[in-house]
N, C-alpha and C positions, 0 to 999 in steps of 0.2 A: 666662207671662213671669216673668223671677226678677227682682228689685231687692234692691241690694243697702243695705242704712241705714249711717253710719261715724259715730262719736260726736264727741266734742268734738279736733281735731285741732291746736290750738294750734302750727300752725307746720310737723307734721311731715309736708308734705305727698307728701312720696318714701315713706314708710311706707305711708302712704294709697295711693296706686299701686301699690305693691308687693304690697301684701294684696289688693288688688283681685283684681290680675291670680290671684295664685294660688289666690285664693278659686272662680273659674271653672277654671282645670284643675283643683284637687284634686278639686274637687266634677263635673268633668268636663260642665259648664254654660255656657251661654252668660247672661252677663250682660245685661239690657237697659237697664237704669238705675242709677246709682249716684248717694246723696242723702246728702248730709251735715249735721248739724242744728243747724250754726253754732259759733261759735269754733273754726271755719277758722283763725283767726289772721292774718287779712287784713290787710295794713298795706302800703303801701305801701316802707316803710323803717324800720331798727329804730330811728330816731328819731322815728318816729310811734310805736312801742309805747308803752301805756300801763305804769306803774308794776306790777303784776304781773307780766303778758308780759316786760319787763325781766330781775326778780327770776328766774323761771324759766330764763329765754332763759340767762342767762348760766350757768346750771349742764349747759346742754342744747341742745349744739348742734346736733338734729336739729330743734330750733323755729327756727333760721335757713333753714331749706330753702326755705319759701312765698319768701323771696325772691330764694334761687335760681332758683326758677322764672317771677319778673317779669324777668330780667338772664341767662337762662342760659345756661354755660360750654355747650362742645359735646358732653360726657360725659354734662351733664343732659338735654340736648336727645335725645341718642339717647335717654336711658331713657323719658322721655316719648313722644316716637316707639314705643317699643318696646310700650309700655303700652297706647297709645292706640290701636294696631294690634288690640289685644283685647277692650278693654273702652268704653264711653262716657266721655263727659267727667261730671265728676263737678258736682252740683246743689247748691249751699248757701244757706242761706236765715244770715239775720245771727246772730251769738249777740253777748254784752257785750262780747267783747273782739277787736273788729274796729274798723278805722277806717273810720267810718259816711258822714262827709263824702266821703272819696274814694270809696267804695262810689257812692252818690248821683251823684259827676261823671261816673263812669261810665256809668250808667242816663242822664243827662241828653246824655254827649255821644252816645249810640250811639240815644236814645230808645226804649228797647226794655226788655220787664220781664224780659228774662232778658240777661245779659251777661256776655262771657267777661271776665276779671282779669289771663290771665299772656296773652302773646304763643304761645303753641303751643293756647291754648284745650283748655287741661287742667278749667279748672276755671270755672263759670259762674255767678254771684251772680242770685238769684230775689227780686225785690223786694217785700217784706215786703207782704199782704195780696191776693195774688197769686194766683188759679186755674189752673193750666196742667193739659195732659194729659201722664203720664207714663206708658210702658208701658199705654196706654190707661187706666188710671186718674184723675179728675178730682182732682188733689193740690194742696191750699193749702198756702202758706206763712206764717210769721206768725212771725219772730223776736225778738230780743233780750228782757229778761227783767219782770214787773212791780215795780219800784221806783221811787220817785220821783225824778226826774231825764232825765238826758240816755238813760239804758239802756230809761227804760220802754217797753211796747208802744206802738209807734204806734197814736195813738186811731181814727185815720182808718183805717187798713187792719186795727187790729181790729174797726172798727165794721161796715166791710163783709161782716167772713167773719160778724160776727154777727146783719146780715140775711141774709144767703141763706139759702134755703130749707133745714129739716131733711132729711138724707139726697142734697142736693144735691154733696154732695164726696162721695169715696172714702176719701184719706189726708188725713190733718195732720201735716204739721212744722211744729212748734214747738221751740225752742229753751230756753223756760223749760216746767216740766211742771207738772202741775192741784195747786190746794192739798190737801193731804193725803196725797200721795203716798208719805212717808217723815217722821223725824224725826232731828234731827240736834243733838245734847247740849241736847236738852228745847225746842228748834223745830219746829214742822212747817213741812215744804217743799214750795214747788207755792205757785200762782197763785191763788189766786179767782176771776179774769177770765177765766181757761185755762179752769178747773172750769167757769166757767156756758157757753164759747162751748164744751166739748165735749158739755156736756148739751143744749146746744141744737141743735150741724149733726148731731150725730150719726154720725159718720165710721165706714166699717167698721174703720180702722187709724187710730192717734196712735201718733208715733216723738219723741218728743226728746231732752235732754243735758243740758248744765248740771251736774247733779248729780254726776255721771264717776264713776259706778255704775249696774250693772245693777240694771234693776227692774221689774217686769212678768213675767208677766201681770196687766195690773189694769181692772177693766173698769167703765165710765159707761154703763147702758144697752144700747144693742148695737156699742159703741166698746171695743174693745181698746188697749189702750194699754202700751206698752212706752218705757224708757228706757237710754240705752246709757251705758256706758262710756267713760271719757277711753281715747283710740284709745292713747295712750303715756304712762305717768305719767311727772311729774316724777321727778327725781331726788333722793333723801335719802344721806343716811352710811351708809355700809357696803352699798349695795344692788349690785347687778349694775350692772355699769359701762354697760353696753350699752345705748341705746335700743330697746324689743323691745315689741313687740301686746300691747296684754292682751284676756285673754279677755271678752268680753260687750259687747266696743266696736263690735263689728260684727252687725249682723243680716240676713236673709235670708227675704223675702219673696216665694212661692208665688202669684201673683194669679188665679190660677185656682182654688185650693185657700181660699187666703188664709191658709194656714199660714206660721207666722212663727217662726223659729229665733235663738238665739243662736248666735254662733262659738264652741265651745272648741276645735276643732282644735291636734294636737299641732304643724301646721305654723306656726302662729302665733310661733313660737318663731324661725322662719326668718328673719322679716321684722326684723332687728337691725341696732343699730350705728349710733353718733352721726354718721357721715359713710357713709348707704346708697348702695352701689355701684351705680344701680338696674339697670344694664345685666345685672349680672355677676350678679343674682337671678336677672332675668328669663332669661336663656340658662343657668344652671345650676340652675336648680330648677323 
């Protein structure tokens, strides 16, 4: 079976369907799962964005899309339709910059640890400490990031992936990544908490974000561990106007092989444009 992993998506979630879908023609593949590793960009309304998501949002109006997709026109609705005709509905587990409370009501009104967010059930919120099977796979989830406060790891749903049994999971998503991961102007980045529950389950694969940079191969024992790419970078001065993929935001997992790939395809290039037409991709490319 293939799974596909999409990095940090703050908002651009027509992008995210868009690459999905082509990521299985070009590669002429049937998709079985698609997992995202949080800052989704979940909010209800952009007055629930937090003060980043704001700052951004307003340079990049392809981070208004997720709520399109809660309210959507009938343009959006086909594209969704059209997506969803191909590929599964897409898996997120929480990253920092979601709103957590409404995440929660949802889980509470539907009582169920996995639960769709937009009305067409494009997209499925996996509640943080959570085991489920994915493409036959036994995948934990475990979002948002280690700092003090309202973002830190749930103690409770990280306490439990940190009894069960070594070798008892397959994957981890996590949305903050293990301490020492990378350094960043004389930081090191990654968790300590990450680091000890991945030396402890011992997972054949670890995928997370956050960081919105490619990184990995990096390996804890017999845990491979890879991190992805912000799926669409912000916007700066002078850059291509265009909302468009970057490379290393998407990965692509073999679970029979267990080989795991970065995207650089030249079609990534395809997937553009602060107001994505999804229709008009999906029937022309």
């Amino acid at each position: 079976m293939k799974v596909a992993f999409f990095g940090d998506v703050h908002g651009c979630a027509l992008h995210a369907l868009g690459a999905a879908v082509l990521l299985g023609r070009r590669r002429g593949i049937r998709l079985d799962a698609l997992i995202q590793v949080g800052d989704l960009g979940a909010y209800p309304s952009p007055e629930r964005w937090d003060e980043a998501s704001r700052r951004f949002g307003a340079d990049n109006p392809a981070q208004h899309d997720f709520f399109r997709l809660l309210d959507p026109p009938p343009r959006i609705a086909e594209g969704v339709r059209l997506a969803l005709a191909e590929v599964p509905p897409f898996l997120f587990v929480s990253g920092n910059h979601e709103d957590h409370d409404w995440l929660a009501s949802l889980h509470q009104a539907g009582d169920a640890v996995v639960t769709p967010v937009d009305p067409l059930g494009s997209h499925r919120h996996v509640a943080c400490g959570n085991v489920i099977e994915v493409a036959g796979q036994r995948t934990a989830f475990l979002g948002l990031i280690e700092v003090p406060g309202g973002m830190d790891l749930d103690p409770d749903a990280y306490a439990r992936l940190l009894a069960a049994e070594p070798g008892s999971v397959d994957i981890l998503i996590t949305h903050d990544g293990p301490y020492g991961m990378s350094e960043y102007r004389g930081t090191i980045q990654g968790s300590p908490k990450l680091l000890k529950l991945l030396e402890h389950l011992q997972p054949r694969l670890h995928v997370s974000g956050h960081y919105h940079h490619q990184n990995g191969p990096r390996h804890y024992g017999r845990t491979t561990s890879y991190a992805l790419a912000q799926l669409v970078q912000p916007k700066r001065h002078g850059e291509d106007p265009n909302a468009r993929i970057t490379p290393g935001s998407i990965g692509l997992l073999d679970t029979e092989t267990y080989d795991f790939e970065y995207i650089h395809d030249p079609w990534l290039a395809e997937v553009n444009g602060d107001t994505l037409d999804l229709p008009t991709l999906l029937t022309t490319h």
